[in-house]
C-alpha positions as CSV (number, residue, x, y, z in Angstrom):
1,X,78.9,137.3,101.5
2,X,79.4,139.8,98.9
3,X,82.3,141.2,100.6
4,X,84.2,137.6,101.3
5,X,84.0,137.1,97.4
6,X,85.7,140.9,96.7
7,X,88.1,140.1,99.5
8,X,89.0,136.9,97.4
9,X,88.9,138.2,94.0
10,X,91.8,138.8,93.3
11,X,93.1,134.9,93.8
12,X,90.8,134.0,90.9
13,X,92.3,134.1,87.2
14,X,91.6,131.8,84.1
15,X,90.5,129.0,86.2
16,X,89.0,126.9,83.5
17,X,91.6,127.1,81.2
18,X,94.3,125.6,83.1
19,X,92.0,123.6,85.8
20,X,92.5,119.7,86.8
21,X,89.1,119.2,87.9
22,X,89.3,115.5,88.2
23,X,91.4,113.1,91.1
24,X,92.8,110.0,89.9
25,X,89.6,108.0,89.6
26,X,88.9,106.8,86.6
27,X,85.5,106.0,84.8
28,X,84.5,102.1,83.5
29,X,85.0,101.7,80.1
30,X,81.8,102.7,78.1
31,X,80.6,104.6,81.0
32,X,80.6,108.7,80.2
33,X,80.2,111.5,83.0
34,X,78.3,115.0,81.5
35,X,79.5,118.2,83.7
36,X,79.7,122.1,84.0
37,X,81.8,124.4,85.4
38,X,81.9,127.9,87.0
39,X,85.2,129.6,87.4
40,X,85.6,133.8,88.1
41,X,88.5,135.7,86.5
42,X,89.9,139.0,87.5
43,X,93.8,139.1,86.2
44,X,92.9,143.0,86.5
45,X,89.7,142.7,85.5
46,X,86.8,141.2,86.8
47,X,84.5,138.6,84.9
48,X,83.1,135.2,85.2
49,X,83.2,132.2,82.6
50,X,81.3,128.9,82.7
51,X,81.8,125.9,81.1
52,X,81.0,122.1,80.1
53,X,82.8,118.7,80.0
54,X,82.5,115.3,79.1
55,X,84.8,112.2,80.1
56,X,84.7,109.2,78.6
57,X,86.5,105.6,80.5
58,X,88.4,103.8,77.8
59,X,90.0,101.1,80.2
60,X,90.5,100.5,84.2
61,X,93.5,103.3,83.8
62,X,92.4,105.2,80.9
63,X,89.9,107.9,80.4
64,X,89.8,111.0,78.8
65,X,87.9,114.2,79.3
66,X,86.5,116.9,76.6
67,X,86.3,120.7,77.9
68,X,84.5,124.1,76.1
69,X,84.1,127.1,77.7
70,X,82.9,131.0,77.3
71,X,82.8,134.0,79.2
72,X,85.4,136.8,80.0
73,X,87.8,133.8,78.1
74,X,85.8,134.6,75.2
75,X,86.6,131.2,74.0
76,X,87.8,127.6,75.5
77,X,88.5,124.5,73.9
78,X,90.5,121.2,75.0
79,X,90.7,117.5,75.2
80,X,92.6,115.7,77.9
81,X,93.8,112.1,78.4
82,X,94.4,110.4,81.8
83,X,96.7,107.5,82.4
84,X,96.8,105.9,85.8
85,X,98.9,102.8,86.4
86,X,98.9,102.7,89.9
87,X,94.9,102.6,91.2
88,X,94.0,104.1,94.9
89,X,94.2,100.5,97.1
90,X,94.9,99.9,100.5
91,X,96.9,102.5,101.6
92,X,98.2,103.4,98.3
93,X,96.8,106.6,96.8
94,X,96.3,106.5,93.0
95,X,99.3,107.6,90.9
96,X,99.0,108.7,87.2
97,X,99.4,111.6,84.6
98,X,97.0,113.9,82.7
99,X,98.0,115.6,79.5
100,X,95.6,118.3,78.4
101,X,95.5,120.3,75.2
102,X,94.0,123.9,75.2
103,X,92.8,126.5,72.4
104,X,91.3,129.6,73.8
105,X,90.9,133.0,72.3
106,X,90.1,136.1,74.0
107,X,91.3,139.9,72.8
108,X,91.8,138.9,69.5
109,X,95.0,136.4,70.4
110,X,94.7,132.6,70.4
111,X,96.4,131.0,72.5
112,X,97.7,127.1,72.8
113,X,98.7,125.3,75.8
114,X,99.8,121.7,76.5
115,X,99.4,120.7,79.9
116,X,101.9,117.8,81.5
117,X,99.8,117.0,85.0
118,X,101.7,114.3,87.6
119,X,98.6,113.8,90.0
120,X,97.9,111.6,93.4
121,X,94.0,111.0,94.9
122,X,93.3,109.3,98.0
123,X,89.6,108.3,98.6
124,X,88.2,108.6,102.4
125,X,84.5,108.0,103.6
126,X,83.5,110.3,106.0
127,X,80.3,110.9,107.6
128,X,78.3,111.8,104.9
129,X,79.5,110.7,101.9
130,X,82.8,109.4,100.0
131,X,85.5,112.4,99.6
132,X,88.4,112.0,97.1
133,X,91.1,114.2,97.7
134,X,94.0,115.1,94.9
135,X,97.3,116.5,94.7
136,X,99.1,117.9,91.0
137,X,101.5,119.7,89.9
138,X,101.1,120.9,85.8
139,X,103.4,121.9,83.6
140,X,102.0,124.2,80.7
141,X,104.0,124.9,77.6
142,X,102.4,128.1,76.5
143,X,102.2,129.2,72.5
144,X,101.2,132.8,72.1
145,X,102.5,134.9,69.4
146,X,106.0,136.5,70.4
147,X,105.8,135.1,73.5
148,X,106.2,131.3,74.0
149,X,107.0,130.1,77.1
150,X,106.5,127.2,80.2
151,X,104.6,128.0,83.3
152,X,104.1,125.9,86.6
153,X,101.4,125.3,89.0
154,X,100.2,123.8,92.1
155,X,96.7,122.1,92.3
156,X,95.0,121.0,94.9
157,X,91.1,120.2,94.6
158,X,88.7,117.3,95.6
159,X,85.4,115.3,94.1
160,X,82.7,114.9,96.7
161,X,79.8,112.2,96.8
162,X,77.0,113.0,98.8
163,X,75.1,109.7,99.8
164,X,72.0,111.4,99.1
165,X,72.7,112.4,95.9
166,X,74.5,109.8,94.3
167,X,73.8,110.1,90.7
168,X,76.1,113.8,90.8
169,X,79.4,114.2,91.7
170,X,80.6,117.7,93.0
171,X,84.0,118.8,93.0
172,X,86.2,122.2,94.1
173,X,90.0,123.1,93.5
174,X,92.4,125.6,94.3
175,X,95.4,126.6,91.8
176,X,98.4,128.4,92.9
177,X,100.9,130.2,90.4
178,X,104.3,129.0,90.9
179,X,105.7,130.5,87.7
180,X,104.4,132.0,84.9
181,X,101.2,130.7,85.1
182,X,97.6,131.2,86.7
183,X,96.0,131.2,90.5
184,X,92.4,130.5,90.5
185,X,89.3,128.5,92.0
186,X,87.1,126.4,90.2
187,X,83.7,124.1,90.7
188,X,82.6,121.7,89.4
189,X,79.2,119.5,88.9
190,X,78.4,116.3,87.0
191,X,76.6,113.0,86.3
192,X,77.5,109.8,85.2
193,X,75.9,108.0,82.3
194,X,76.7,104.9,80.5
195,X,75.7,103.6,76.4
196,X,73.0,101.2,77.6
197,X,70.8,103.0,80.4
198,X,71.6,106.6,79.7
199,X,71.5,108.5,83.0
200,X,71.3,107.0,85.9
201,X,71.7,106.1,89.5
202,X,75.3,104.8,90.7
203,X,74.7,101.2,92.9
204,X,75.0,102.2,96.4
């Protein structure tokens, strides 16, 4: 096992900071979802950062997502907003836009991004459980001193529901550097809450 994750290793950068980690679902209004994260980072040196989350549903296609992280990044911060006009229905995946703004800090440079994320989710049951596929493709306009400039991505990930467990979400996603940007693998783990139970199981 040990081996498998140096063979990969060097496919895992900054995760975290420029991760989706969400499909076009979005929550209720009033309802939350509380979450963590675990990303590795090499970008020629190896290192690991963890991290937190907390989404909030504002309307049926509106929601918005807090993120923090520390690690090798020795510092993450951003807030993100999700508009999604067209819901997943019939045979019509869910169609929308995320737009994410980032701090982080780490070698004694900050760094600011705004993220531009066109995204598509289909939802499929399967055997055990519901599985919600998603497709994006972010834009990140990138402010570091002396060197500003706009990188792309390609993101592919997916939330998992496990029928047994269906007060936690799970979700995984890949990120592939298309220019100027970052390739990595994240994970992701959360629960849903709402203002007048606290936590709680989802109705089956």
């Amino acid at each position: 096992m040990k081996a498998i994750l140096l063979l990969f290793l060097p496919l895992f950068s900054f995760a975290n900071y420029l991760s989706i980690g969400e499909s076009g679902e979005t929550l209720a209004p009033s309802s939350y979802r509380l979450g963590g994260s675990l990303q590795t980072l090499s970008a020629g040196k190896g290192g690991l950062n963890v991290g937190g989350f907390l989404d909030a549903g504002w309307r049926d296609d509106l929601s918005s997502r807090f993120l923090f992280g520390l690690g090798s990044v020795e510092f993450q911060m951003g807030a993100s907003l999700k508009y999604v006009p067209f819901p997943d229905y019939a045979q019509q995946p869910a169609i929308g836009v995320r737009t994410t703004y980032w701090l982080t800090h780490t070698n004694d440079t900050n760094v600011s991004t705004i993220q531009i994320a066109p995204l598509v989710s289909k939802k499929i049951q399967i055997d055990k459980g519901n599985l919600t596929s998603y497709l994006a493709l972010p834009i990140n306009l990138v402010f570091v001193r002396d060197n500003n400039h706009t990188g792309t991505q390609f993101t592919m990930g997916a939330e998992y529901e496990h029928p047994n467990a269906r007060d936690v979400f799970f979700a995984g996603e890949l990120q592939l550097d298309l220019n100027k940007s970052e390739s990595g693998i994240s994970f992701f783990v959360s629960i849903p809450f709402d203002n007048a139970s606290g936590f709680k199981k989802r109705a089956k």
